[in-house]
Each structure stands twice: as structure tokens, then as C-alpha cells.
TORMI-125620 format. One record per residue: residue in three letters; z, x, y of N, C-alpha, C, O, CB in turn. Coordinates in steps of 0.02 Angstrom, whole numbers, padded with zeros to 5 digits, always signed. Glycine has a CB too. Layout:
N
ALAZXYZXYZXYZXYZXY
...
//
This chain:
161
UNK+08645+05401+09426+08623+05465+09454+08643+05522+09409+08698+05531+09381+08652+05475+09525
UNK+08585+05563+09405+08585+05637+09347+08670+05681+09384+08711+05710+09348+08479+05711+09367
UNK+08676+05675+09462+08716+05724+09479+08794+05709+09439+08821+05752+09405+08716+05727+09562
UNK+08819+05650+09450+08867+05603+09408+08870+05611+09334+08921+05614+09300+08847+05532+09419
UNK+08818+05614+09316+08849+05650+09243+08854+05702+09245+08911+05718+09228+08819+05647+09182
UNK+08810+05764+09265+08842+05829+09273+08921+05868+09304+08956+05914+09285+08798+05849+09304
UNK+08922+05818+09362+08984+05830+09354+09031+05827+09318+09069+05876+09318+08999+05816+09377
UNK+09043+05772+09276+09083+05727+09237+09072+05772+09185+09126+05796+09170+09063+05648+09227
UNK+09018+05800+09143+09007+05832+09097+09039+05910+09109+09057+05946+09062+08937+05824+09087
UNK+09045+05930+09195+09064+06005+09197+09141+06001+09228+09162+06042+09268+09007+06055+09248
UNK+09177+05949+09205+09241+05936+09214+09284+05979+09155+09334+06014+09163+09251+05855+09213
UNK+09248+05967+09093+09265+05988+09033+09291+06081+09029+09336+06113+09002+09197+05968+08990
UNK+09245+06092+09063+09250+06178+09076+09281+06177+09140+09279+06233+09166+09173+06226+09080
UNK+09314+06124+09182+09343+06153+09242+09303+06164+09290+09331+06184+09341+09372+06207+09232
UNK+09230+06155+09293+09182+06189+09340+09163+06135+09406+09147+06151+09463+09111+06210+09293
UNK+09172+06051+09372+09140+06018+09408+09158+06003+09508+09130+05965+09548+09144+05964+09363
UNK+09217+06051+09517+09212+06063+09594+09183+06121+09606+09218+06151+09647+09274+06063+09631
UNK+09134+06155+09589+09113+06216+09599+09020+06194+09631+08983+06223+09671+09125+06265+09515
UNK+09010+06112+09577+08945+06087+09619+08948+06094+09681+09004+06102+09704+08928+06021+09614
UNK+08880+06095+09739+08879+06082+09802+08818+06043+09792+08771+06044+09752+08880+06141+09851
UNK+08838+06000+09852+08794+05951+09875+08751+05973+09931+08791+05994+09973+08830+05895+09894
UNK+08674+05980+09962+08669+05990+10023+08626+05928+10030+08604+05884+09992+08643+06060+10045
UNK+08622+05952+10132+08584+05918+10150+08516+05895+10141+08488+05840+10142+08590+05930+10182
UNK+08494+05963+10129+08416+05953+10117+08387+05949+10040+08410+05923+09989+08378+06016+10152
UNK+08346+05975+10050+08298+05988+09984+08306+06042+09934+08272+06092+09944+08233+06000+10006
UNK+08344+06041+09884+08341+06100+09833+08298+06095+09790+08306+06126+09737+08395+06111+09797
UNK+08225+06046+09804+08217+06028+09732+08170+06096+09690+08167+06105+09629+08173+05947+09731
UNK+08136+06136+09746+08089+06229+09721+08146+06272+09732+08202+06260+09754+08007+06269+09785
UNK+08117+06323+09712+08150+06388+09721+08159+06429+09786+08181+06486+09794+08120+06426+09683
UNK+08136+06384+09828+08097+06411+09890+08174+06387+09932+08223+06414+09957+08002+06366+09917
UNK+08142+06302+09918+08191+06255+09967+08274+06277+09945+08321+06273+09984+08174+06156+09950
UNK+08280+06304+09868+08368+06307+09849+08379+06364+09879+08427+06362+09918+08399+06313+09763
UNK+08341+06434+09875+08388+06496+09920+08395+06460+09975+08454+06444+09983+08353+06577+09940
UNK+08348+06435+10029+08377+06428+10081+08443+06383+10104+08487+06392+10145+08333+06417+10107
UNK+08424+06326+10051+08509+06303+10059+08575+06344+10042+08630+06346+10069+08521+06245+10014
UNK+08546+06380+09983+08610+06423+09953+08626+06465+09984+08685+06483+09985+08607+06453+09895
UNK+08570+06500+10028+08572+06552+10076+08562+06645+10025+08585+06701+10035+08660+06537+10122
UNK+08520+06616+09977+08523+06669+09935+08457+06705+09932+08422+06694+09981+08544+06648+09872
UNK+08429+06750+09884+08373+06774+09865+08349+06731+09823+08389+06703+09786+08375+06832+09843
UNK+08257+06710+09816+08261+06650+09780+08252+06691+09703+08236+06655+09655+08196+06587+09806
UNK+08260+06739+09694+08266+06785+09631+08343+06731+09589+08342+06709+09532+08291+06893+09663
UNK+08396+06723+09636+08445+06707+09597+08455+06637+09602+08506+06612+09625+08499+06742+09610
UNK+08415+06609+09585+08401+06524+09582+08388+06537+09513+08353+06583+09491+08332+06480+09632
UNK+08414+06499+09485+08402+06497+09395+08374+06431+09392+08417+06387+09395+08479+06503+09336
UNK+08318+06413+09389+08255+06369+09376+08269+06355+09290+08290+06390+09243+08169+06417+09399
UNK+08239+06267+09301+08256+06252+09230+08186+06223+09212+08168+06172+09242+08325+06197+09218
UNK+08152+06245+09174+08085+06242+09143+08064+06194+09078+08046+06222+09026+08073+06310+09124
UNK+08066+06126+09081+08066+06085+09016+07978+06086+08977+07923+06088+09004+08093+05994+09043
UNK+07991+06086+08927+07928+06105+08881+07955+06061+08812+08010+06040+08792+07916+06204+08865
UNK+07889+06060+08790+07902+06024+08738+07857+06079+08652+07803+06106+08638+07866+05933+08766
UNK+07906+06069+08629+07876+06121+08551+07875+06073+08514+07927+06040+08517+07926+06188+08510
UNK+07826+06050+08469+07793+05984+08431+07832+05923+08447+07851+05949+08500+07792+05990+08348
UNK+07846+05896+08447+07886+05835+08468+07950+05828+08517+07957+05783+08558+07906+05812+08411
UNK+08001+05885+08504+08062+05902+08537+08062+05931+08603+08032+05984+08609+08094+05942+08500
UNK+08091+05905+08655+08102+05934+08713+08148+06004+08714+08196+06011+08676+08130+05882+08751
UNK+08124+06064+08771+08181+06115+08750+08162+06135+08846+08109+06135+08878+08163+06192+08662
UNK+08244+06153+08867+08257+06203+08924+08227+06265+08923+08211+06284+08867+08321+06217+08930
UNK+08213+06307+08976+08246+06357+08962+08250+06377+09046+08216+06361+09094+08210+06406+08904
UNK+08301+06413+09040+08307+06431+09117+08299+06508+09137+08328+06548+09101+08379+06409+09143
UNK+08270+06525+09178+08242+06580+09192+08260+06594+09278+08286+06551+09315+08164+06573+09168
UNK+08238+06666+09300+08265+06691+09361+08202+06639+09403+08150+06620+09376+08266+06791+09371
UNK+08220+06624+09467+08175+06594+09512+08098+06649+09549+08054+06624+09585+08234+06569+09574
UNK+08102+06708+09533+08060+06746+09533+08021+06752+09458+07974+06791+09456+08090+06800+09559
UNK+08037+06718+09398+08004+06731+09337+07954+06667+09346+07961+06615+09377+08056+06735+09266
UNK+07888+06701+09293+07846+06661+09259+07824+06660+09185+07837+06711+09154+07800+06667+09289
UNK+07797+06615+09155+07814+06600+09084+07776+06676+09069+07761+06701+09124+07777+06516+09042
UNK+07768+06694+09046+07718+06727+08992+07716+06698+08921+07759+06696+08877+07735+06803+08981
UNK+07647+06672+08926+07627+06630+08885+07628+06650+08816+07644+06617+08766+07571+06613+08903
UNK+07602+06729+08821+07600+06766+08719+07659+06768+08708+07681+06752+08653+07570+06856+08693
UNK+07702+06791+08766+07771+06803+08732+07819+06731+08709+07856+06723+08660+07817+06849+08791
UNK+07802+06684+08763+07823+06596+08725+07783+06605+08663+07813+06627+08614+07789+06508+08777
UNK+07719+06591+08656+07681+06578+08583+07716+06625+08533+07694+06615+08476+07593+06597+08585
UNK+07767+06678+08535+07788+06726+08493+07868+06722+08483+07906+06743+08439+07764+06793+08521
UNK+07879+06685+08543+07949+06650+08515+07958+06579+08489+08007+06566+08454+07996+06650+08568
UNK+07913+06531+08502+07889+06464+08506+07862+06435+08445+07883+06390+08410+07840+06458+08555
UNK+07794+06484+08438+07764+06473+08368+07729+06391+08395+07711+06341+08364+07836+06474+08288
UNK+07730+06408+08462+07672+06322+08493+07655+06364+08580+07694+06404+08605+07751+06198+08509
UNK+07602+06347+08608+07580+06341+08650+07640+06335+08709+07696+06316+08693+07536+06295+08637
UNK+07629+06347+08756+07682+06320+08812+07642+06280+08835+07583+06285+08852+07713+06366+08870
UNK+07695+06218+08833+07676+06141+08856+07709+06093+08901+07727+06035+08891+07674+06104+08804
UNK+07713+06119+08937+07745+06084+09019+07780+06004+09010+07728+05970+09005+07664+06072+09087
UNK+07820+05970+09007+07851+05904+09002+07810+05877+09078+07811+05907+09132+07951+05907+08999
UNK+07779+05815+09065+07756+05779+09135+07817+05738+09173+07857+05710+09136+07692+05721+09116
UNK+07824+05732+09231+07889+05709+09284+07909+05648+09241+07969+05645+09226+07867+05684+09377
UNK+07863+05592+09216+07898+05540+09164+07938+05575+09098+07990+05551+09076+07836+05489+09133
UNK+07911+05627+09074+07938+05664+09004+07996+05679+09017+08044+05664+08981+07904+05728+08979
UNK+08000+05716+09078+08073+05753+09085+08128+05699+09099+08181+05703+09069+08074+05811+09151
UNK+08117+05649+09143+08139+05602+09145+08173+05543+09098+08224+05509+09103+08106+05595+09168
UNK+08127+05548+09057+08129+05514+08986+08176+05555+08930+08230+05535+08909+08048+05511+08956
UNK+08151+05601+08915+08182+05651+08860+08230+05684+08896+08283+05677+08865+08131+05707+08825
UNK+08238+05712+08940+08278+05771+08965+08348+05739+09007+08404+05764+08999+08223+05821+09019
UNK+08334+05676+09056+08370+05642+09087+08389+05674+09149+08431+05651+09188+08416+05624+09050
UNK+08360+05721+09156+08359+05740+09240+08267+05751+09256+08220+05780+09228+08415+05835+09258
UNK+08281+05696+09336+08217+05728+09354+08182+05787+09392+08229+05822+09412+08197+05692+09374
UNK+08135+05809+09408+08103+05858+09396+08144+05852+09484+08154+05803+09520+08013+05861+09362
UNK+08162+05938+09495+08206+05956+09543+08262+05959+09541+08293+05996+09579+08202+05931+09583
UNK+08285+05931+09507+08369+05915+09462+08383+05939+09415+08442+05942+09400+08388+05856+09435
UNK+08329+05969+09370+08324+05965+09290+08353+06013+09279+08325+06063+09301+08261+05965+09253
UNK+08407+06022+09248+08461+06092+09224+08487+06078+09151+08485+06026+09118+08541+06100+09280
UNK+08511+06141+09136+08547+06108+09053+08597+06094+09052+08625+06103+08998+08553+06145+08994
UNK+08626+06073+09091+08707+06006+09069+08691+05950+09079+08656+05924+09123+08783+06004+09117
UNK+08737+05918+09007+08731+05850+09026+08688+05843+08981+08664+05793+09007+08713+05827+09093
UNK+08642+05852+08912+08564+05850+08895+08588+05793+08845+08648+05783+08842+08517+05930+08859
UNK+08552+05760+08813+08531+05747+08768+08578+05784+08699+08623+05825+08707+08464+05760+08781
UNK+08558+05762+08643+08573+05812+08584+08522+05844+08559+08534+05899+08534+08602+05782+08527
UNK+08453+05821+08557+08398+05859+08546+08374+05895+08588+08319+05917+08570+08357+05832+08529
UNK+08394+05915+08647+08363+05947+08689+08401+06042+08691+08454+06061+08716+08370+05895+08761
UNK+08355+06077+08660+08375+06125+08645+08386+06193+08713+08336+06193+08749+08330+06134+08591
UNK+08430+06236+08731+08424+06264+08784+08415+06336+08778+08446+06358+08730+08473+06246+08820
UNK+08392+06369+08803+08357+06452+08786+08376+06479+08882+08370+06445+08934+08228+06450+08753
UNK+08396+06541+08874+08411+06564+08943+08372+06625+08929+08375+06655+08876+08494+06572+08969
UNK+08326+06647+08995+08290+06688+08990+08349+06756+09025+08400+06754+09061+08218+06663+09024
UNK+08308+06815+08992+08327+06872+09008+08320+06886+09073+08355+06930+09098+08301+06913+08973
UNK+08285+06860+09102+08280+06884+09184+08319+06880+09221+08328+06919+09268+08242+06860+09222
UNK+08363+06817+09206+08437+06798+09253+08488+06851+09250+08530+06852+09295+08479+06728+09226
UNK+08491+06900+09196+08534+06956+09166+08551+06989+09212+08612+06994+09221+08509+07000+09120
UNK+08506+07024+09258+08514+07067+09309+08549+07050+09370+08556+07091+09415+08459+07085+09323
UNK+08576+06975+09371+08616+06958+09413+08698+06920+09407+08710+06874+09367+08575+06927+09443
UNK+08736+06944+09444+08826+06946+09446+08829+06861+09416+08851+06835+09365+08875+06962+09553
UNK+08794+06835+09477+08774+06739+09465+08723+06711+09502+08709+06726+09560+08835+06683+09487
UNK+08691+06660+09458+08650+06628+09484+08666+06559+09503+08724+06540+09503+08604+06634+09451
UNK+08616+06520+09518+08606+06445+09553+08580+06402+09497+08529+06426+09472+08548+06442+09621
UNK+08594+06364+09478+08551+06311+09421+08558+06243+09471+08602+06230+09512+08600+06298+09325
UNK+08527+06222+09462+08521+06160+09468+08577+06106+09446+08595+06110+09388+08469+06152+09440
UNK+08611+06050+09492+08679+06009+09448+08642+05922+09435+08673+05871+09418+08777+06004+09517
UNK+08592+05927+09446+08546+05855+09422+08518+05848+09467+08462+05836+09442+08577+05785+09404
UNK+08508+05844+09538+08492+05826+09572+08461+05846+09623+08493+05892+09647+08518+05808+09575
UNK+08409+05834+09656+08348+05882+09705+08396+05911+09748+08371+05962+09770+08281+05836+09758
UNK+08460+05902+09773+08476+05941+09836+08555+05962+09800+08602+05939+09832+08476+05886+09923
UNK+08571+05996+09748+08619+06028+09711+08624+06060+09692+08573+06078+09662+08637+06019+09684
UNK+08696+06115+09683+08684+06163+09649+08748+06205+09633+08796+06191+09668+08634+06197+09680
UNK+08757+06255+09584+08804+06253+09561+08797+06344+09533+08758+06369+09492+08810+06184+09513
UNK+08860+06380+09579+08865+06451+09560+08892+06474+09503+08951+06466+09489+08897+06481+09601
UNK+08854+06501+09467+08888+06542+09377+08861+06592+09343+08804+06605+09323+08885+06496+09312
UNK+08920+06621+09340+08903+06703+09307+08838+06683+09246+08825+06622+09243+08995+06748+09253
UNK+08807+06718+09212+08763+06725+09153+08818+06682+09088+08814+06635+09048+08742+06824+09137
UNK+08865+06733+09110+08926+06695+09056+08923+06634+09053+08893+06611+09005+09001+06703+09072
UNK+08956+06580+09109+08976+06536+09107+08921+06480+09102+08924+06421+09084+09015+06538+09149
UNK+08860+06528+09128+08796+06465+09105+08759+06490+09044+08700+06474+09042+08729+06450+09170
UNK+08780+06524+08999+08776+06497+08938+08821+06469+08910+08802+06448+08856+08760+06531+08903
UNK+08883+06456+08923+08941+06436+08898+08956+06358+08921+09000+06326+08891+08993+06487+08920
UNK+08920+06329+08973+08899+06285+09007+08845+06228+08973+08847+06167+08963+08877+06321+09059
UNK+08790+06291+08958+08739+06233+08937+08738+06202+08867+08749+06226+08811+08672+06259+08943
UNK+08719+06136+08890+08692+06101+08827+08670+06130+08772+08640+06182+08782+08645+06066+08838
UNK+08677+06106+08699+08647+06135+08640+08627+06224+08658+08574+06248+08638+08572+06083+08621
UNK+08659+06250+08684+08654+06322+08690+08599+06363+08640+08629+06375+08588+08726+06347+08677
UNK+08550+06382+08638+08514+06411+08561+08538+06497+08580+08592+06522+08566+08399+06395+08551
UNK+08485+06528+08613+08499+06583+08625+08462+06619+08689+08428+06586+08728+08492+06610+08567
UNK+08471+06678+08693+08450+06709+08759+08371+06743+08732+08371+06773+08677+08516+06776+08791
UNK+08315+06740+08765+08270+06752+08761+08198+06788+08833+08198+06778+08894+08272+06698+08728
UNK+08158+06821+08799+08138+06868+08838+08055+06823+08839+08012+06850+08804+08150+06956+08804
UNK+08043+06786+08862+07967+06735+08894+07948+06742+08939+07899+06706+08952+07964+06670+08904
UNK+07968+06782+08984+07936+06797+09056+07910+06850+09091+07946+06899+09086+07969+06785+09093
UNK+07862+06858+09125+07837+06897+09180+07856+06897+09244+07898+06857+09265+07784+06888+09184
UNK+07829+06939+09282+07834+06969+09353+07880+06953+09376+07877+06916+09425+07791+06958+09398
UNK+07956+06978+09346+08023+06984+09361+08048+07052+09380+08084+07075+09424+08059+06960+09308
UNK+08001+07083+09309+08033+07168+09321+07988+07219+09392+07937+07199+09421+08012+07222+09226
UNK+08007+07255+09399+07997+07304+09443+07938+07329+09408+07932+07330+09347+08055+07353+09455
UNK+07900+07347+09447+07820+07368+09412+07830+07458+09398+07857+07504+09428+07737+07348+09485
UNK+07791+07453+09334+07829+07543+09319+07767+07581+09343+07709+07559+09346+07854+07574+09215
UNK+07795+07662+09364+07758+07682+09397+07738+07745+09356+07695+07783+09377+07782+07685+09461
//
């Protein structure tokens, strides 16, 4: 089970009693606020894609969506969705679980700017009904192959007037 190595993997930083387990379903953004009891804005969603051959994270606010020119302008490839076998395969968490601890060595991790605006968010700890509270800090300091923080998304910000 994906949750078992994450823990084991967030022992290292001290974090791995900070996972929660619930009852139900965390596996959308929808189903984790309500377990977390949060806004689903601060669910940090983990988004696997693949750039020519290599699998890469990136995690973004649970209210963000890709924007596609701005991936093609950090990417230099198309945004290309990993299928539930891909993520599975390459990434080693499945789809509802899928977070950046624990990865692979090729699996590269990018944290979107949208999560910024919040104290801490929710990521995902492997597993459809898990989850795990951390400042911006500590989940970049957390994730796998860390690359850098990046700006790929839409309809996060406040619409200007």
C-alpha cells in the first residue's frame, strides 16, 4: 500500500504522525475538504503529466486549473495527463492518492503558485481517504525530487475589476 511508504518516507522529516486516515473518500477535491473539514481551495491536488517520456508532479491549489499556454511555456510539451495505469506504473501512487512523497527518482515535482496564498494545505499521503497538513514550506521541503515553484494555472486568482 502507497499510504505505508509515505509514511515511512515522512518519518525522515518527523512528519509521518501528522498523516490522517479517514473514513471516507478523499480521493477529489470535493470529497477531501469535506473530510478535512476545510475549503476545497486548500486541498493541494497532485496532477501527474508526462513531458516526452518522464513522469512529473505538480501540485497545485484544489480550486486551480492547468492553463495550458502557460504549461506549454514552462514545459516546452503539451500538457499530457498520465492514464490511472501510468500513474500507477511510473508515479506509484494511484490516482486519488497520488502526492509527491515517496516518488520514484525520475519523477520530477513542481509546486504551483496558487497554494502560496495559504498558511497550509492538504496533499494527499498515498491513498484515496488520506491526508496530511503542511505549511508551503514543509511541502516543498517534503517533496520528492523537489524542481521548483511554478505559475501553470488558472481560475485561482480573484477576477480583476
Amino acid at each position: 500500500m502507497s499510504i505505508q511508504k509515505v509514511r515511512a518516507y515522512m518519518e525522515q522529516f518527523g512528519m509521518s504522525g501528522r498523516i490522517r486516515e479517514f473514513e471516507v473518500s478523499s480521493a477529489t477535491v470535493e470529497l477531501a475538504a469535506v473530510a478535512v473539514g476545510v475549503e476545497g481551495a486548500r486541498i493541494a491536488k497532485s496532477l501527474s503529466f508526462k513531458v516526452g517520456e518522464e513522469p512529473i508532479i505538480i501540485v497545485v491549489a484544489g480550486d486551480a486549473k492547468i492553463d495550458n499556454s502557460k504549461y506549454k511555456a514552462q514545459f516546452h510539451a503539451k500538457a499530457k495527463m498520465l492514464t490511472h495505469e501510468e500513474a500507477h506504473t511510473l508515479i506509484g501512487h494511484d490516482v486519488g492518492g497520488v502526492c509527491s512523497f515517496a516518488l520514484p527518482e525520475n519523477v520530477k515535482v513542481y509546486l504551483d503558485v496558487s497554494l502560496k496564498r495559504f498558511e497550509t494545505v492538504f496533499p494527499a499521503a498515498g491513498s484515496d481517504n488520506s491526508a496530511i497538513e503542511l505549511t508551503c514550506q514543509e511541502l516543498e521541503r517534503c517533496s520528492s525530487n523537489f524542481q521548483q515553484w511554478v505559475d501553470v494555472c488558472k481560475a485561482w486568482q480573484p477576477a480583476l475589476s
